[in-house]
Structures are given as C-alpha cells and as structure tokens.
C-alpha positions as protocol buffer text, in pm:
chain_id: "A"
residue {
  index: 1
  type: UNK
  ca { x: 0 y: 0 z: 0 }
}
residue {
  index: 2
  type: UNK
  ca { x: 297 y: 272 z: 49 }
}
residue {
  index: 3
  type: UNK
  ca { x: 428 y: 165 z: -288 }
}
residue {
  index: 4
  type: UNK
  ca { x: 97 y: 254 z: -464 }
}
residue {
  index: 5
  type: UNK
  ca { x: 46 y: 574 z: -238 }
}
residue {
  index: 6
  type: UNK
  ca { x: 426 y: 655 z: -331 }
}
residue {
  index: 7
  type: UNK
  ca { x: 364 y: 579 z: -659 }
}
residue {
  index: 8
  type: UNK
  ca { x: 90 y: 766 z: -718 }
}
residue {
  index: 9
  type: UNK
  ca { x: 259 y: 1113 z: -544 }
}
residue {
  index: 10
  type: UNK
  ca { x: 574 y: 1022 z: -793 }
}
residue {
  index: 11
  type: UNK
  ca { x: 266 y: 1058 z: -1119 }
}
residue {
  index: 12
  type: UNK
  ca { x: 116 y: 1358 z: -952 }
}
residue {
  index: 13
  type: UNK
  ca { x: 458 y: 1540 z: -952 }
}
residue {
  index: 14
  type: UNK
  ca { x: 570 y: 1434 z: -1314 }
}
residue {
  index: 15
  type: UNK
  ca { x: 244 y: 1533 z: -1475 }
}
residue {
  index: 16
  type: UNK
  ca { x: 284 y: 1883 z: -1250 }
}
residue {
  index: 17
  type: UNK
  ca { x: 634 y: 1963 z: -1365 }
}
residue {
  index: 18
  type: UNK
  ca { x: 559 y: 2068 z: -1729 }
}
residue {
  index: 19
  type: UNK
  ca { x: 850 y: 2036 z: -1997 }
}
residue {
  index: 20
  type: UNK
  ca { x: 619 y: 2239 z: -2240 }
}
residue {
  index: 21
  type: UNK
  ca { x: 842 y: 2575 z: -2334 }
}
residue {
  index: 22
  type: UNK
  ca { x: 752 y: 2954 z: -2267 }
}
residue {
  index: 23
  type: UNK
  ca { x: 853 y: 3012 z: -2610 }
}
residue {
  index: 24
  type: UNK
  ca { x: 688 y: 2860 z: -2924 }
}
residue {
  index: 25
  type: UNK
  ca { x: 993 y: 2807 z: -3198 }
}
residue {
  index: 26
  type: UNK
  ca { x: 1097 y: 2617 z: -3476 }
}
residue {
  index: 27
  type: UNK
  ca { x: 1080 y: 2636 z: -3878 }
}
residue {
  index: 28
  type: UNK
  ca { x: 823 y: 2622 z: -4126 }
}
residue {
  index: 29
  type: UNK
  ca { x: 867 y: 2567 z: -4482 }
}
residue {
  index: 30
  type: UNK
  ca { x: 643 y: 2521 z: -4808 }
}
residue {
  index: 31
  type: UNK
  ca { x: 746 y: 2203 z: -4948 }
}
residue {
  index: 32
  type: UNK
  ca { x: 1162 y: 2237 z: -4933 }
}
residue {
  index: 33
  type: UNK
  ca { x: 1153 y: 2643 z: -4913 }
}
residue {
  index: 34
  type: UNK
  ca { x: 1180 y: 2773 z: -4600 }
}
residue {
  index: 35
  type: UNK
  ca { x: 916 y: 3029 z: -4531 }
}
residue {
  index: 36
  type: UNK
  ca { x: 1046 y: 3396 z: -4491 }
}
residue {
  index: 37
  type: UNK
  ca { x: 943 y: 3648 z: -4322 }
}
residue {
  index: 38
  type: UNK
  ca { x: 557 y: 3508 z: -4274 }
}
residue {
  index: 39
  type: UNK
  ca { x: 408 y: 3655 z: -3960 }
}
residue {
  index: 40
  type: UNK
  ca { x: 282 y: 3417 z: -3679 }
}
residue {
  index: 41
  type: UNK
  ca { x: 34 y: 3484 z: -3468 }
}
residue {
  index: 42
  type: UNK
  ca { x: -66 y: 3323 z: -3151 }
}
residue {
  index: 43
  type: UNK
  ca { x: -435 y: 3244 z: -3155 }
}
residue {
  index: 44
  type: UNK
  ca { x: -693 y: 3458 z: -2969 }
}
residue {
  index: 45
  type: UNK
  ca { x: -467 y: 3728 z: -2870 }
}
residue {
  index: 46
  type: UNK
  ca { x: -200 y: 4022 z: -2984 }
}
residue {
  index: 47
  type: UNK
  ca { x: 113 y: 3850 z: -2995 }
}
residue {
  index: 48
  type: UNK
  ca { x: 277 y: 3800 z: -3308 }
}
residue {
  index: 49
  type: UNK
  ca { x: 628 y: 3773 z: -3504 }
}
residue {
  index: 50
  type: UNK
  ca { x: 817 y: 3735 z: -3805 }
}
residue {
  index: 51
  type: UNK
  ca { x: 1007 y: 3398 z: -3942 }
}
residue {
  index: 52
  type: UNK
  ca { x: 1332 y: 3497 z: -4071 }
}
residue {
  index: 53
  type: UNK
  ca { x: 1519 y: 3409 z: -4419 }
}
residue {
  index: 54
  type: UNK
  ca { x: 1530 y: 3025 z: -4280 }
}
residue {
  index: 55
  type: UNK
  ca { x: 1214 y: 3016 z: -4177 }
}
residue {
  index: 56
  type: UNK
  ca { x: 1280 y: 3007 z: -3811 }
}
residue {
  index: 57
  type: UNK
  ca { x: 1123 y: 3200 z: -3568 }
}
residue {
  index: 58
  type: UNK
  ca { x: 1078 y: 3233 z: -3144 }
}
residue {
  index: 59
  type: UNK
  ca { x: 734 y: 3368 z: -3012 }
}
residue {
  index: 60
  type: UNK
  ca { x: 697 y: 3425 z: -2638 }
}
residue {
  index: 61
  type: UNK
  ca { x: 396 y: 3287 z: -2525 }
}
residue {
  index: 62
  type: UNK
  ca { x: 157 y: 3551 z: -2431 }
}
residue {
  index: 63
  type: UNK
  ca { x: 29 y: 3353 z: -2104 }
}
residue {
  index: 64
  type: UNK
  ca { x: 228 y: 3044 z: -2007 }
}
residue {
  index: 65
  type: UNK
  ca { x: -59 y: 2890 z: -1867 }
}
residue {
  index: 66
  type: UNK
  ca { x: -255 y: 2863 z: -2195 }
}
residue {
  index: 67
  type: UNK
  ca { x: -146 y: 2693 z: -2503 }
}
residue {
  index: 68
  type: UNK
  ca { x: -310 y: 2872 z: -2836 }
}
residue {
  index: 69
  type: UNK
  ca { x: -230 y: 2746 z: -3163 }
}
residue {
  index: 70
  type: UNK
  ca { x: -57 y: 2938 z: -3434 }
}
residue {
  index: 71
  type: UNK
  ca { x: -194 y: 3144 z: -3682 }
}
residue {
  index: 72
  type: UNK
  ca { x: 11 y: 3178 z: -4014 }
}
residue {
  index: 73
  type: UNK
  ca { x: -53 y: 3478 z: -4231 }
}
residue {
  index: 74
  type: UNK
  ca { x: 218 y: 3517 z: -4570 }
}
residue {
  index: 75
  type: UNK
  ca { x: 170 y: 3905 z: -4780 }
}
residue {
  index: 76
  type: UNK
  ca { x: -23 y: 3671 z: -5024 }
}
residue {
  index: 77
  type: UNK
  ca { x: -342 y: 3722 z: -4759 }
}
residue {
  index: 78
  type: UNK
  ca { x: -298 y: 3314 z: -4740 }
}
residue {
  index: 79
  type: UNK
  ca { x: -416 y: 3180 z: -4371 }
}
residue {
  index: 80
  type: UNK
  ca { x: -301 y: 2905 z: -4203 }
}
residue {
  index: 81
  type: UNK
  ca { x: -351 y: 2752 z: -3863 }
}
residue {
  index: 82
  type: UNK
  ca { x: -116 y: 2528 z: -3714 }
}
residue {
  index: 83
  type: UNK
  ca { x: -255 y: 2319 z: -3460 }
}
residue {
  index: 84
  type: UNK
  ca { x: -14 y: 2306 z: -3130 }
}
residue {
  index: 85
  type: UNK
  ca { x: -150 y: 1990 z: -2933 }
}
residue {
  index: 86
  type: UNK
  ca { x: -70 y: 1666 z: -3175 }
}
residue {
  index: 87
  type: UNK
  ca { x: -204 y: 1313 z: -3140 }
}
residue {
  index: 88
  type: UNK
  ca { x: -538 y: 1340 z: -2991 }
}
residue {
  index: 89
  type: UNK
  ca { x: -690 y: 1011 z: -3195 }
}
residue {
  index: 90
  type: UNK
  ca { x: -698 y: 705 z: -3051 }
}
residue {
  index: 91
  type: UNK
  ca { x: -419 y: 527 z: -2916 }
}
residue {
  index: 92
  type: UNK
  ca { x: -184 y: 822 z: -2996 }
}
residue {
  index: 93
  type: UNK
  ca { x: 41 y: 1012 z: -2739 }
}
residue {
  index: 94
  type: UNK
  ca { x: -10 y: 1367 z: -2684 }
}
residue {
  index: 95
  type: UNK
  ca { x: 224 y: 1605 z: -2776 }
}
residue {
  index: 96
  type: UNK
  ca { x: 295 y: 1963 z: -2788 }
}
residue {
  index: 97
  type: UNK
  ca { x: 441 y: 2125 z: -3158 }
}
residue {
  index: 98
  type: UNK
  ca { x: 675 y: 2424 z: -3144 }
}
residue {
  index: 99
  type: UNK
  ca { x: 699 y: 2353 z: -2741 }
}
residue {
  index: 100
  type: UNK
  ca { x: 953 y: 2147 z: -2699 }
}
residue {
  index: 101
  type: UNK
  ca { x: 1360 y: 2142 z: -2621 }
}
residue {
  index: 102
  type: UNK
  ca { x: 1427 y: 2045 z: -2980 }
}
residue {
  index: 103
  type: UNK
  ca { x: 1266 y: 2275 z: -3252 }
}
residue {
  index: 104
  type: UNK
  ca { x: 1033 y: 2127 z: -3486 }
}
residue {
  index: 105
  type: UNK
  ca { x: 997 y: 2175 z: -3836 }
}
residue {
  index: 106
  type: UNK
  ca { x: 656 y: 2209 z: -3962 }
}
residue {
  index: 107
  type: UNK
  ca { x: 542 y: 2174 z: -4357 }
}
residue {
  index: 108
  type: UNK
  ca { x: 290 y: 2376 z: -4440 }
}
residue {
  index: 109
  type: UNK
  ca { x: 218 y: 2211 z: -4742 }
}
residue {
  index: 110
  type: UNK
  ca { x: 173 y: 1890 z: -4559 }
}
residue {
  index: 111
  type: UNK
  ca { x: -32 y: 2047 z: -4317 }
}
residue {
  index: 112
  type: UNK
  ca { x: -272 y: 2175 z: -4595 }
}
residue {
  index: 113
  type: UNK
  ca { x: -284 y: 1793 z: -4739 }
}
residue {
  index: 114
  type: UNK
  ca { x: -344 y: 1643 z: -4389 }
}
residue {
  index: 115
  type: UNK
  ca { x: -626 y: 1908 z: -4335 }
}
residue {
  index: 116
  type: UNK
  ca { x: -772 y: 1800 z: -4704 }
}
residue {
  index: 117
  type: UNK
  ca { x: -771 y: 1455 z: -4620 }
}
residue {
  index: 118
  type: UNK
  ca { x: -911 y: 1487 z: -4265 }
}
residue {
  index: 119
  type: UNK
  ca { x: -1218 y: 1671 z: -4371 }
}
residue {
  index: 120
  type: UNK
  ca { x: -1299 y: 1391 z: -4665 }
}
C-alpha cells in the first residue's frame, strides 16, 4: 500500500512539472523552401512575429498557462492555422508542436494535405 500511495505522489509530480516551453519556436517551410518572413500569430490574442530568411522563428507565449495554436498569415493574404496539441486520436500520445527542447519543423504544405484529407 505505500508503494501505490508513493507511486501515485511520484505521477502527480511528473504530470505537474511541465517540460512544455515559454517560447513557441521552430521552422516552417512550403514544401523544401523555408518560409520567410511570414508573420505568426498566436491564436486569440495580440502577440505576433516574423520567421526569418530560414524560416525560423521564437514567439513568447503571451500567457504560459494557456497553449493557443498558431496562426500563419504570408503578404499573399494566405491563412493558415497550425494546430499546437498533436495526437489526440486514438491510441496516440499527446504532444505539444513548437513547445519542446528540440525545434520542430513544420510543412505547411503537408499540413494543408493532412487538413484535405481529414475533412474527406
């Protein structure tokens, strides 16, 4: 019975102690370009900046408490929203995009296939 009660303090604390970032970063390209100078915006608020000629960019997360997605908007008026919480299906782990130690690398012509197929 202390094992279990010790056990279950030790999963309280891990799933307390986020690794999620305060900063969203990481690329985004259009098929093997990288995107330049495309603004993101973080969802449902103010906050907003620029990728650079790589396609990399760092956003500070306008409340650390809330995770928004992020909005993509190039000077050809095209939208995009990136969804930041991944693998919510069935049997899939949950994980955060542009959040973690490593920087991902988003396609956003993937993204716009994957958004095609998921509404068929």
């Amino acid at each position: 019975m202390k094992k279990l009660k010790l056990l279950i303090i030790l999963l309280f604390y891990c799933s307390c102690t986020s690794s999620v970032k305060e900063i969203y970063s990481g690329y985004l390209y259009d098929g093997k370009k990288p995107l330049q100078h495309v603004k993101i915006i973080e969802q449902t608020t103010d906050n907003f900046t620029y990728t650079d000629h790589k396609g990399s960019f760092n956003l500070k997360r306008s409340n650390v408490d809330k995770i928004n997605d992020l909005i993509i908007k190039s000077t050809d008026k095209k939208v995009d929203t990136i969804k930041i919480l991944r693998g919510s299906g069935p049997g899939s782990q949950l994980r955060y995009l542009f959040l973690n130690k490593i920087p991902d690398t988003v396609d956003i012509e993937r993204e716009r296939l994957f958004k095609k197929q998921s509404k068929s």
